[in-house]
C-alpha positions as CSV (number, residue, x, y, z in Angstrom):
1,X,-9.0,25.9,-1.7
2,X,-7.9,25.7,-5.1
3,X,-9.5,27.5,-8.2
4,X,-11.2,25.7,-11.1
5,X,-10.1,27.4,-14.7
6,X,-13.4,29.2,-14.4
7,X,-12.8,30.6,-11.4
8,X,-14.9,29.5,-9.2
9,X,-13.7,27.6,-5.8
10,X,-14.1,23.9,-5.9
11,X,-15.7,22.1,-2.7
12,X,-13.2,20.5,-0.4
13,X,-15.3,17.1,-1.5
14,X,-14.6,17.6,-5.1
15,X,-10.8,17.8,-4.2
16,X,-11.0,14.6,-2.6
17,X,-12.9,13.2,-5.3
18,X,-10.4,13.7,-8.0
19,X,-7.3,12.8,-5.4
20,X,-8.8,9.6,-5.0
21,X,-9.2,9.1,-8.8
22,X,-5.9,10.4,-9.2
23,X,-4.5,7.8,-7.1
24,X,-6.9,5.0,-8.5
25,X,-6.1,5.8,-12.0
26,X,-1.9,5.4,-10.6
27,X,-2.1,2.0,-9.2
28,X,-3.5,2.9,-5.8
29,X,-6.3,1.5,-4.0
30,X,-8.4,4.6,-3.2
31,X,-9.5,4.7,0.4
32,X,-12.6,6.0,2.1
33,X,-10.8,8.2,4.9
34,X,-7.4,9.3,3.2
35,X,-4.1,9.8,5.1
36,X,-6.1,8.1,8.8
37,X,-7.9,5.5,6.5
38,X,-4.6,4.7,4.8
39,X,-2.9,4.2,8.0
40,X,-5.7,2.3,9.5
41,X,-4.9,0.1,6.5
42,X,-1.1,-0.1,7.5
43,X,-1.8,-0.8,10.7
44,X,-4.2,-4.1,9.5
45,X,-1.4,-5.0,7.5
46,X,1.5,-5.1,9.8
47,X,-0.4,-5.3,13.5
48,X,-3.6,-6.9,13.1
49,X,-5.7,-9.5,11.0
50,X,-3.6,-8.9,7.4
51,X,0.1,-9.6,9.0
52,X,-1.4,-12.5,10.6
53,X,-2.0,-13.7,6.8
54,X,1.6,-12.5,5.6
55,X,3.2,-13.9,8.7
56,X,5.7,-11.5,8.8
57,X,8.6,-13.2,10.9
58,X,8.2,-16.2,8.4
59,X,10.9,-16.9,5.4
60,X,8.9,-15.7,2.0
61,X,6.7,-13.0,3.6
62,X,7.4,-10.5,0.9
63,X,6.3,-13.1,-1.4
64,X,3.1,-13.4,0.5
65,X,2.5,-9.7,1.3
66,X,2.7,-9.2,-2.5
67,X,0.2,-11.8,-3.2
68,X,-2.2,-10.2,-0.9
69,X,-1.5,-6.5,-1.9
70,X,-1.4,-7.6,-5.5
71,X,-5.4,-7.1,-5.2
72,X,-4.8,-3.3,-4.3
73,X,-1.5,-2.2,-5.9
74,X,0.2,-2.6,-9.1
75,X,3.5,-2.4,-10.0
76,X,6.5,-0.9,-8.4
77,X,4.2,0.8,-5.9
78,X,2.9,-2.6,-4.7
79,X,7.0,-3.9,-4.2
80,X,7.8,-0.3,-2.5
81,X,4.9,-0.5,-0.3
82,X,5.2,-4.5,0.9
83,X,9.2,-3.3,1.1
84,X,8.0,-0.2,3.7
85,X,5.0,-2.5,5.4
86,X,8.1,-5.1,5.9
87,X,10.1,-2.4,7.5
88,X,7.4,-1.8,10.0
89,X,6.4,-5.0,10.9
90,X,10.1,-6.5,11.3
91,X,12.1,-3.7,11.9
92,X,13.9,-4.5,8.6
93,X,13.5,-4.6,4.7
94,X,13.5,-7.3,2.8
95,X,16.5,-9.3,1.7
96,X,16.9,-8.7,-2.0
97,X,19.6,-11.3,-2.1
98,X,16.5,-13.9,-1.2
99,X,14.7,-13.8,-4.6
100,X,17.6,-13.6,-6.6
101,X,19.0,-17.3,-4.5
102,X,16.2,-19.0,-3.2
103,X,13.2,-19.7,-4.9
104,X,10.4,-18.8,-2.8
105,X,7.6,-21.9,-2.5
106,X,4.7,-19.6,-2.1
């Protein structure tokens, strides 16, 4: 438990409560049941119905997976996180060579 600058203990749900702002207010989408919720998440994204929208064995699914996490994430945390969902779902990262050569159609 952490202490408020009064003193007094905050509530476990009011640490959550400003976590998830936190995070909102850096470019992440806040989610309902933290670390398990986040990984459910990851798990939809790279096993179930969300890779079968990125097609992750396909040419251009970075492309895609930052067209549908583009909703969620901004920025650099939305490349690093398609880079790390890549990872997962292929066993490899993305080919940064691939942008740079080959214009994606998507």
């Amino acid at each position: 438990m952490a202490l408020s600058p009064a003193g007094t203990l905050r509530t476990v749900a009011t640490l959550h409560e400003l976590y998830a702002r936190a995070r909102a207010e850096d470019g992440f989408a806040v989610t309902p049941k933290g670390v398990a919720g986040e990984e459910k998440l990851d798990t939809y994204w790279t096993e179930g119905e969300g890779a079968a929208k990125i097609r992750w064995p396909e040419p251009c699914a970075f492309c895609r997976c930052l067209e549908h996490l583009g909703k969620y994430l901004t920025g650099n945390r939305l490349k690093g996180h398609c880079a790390n969902l890549e990872r997962r779902a292929t066993g490899h990262y993305p080919n940064p060579e691939h942008s740079r050569v080959k214009h994606c159609p998507c």
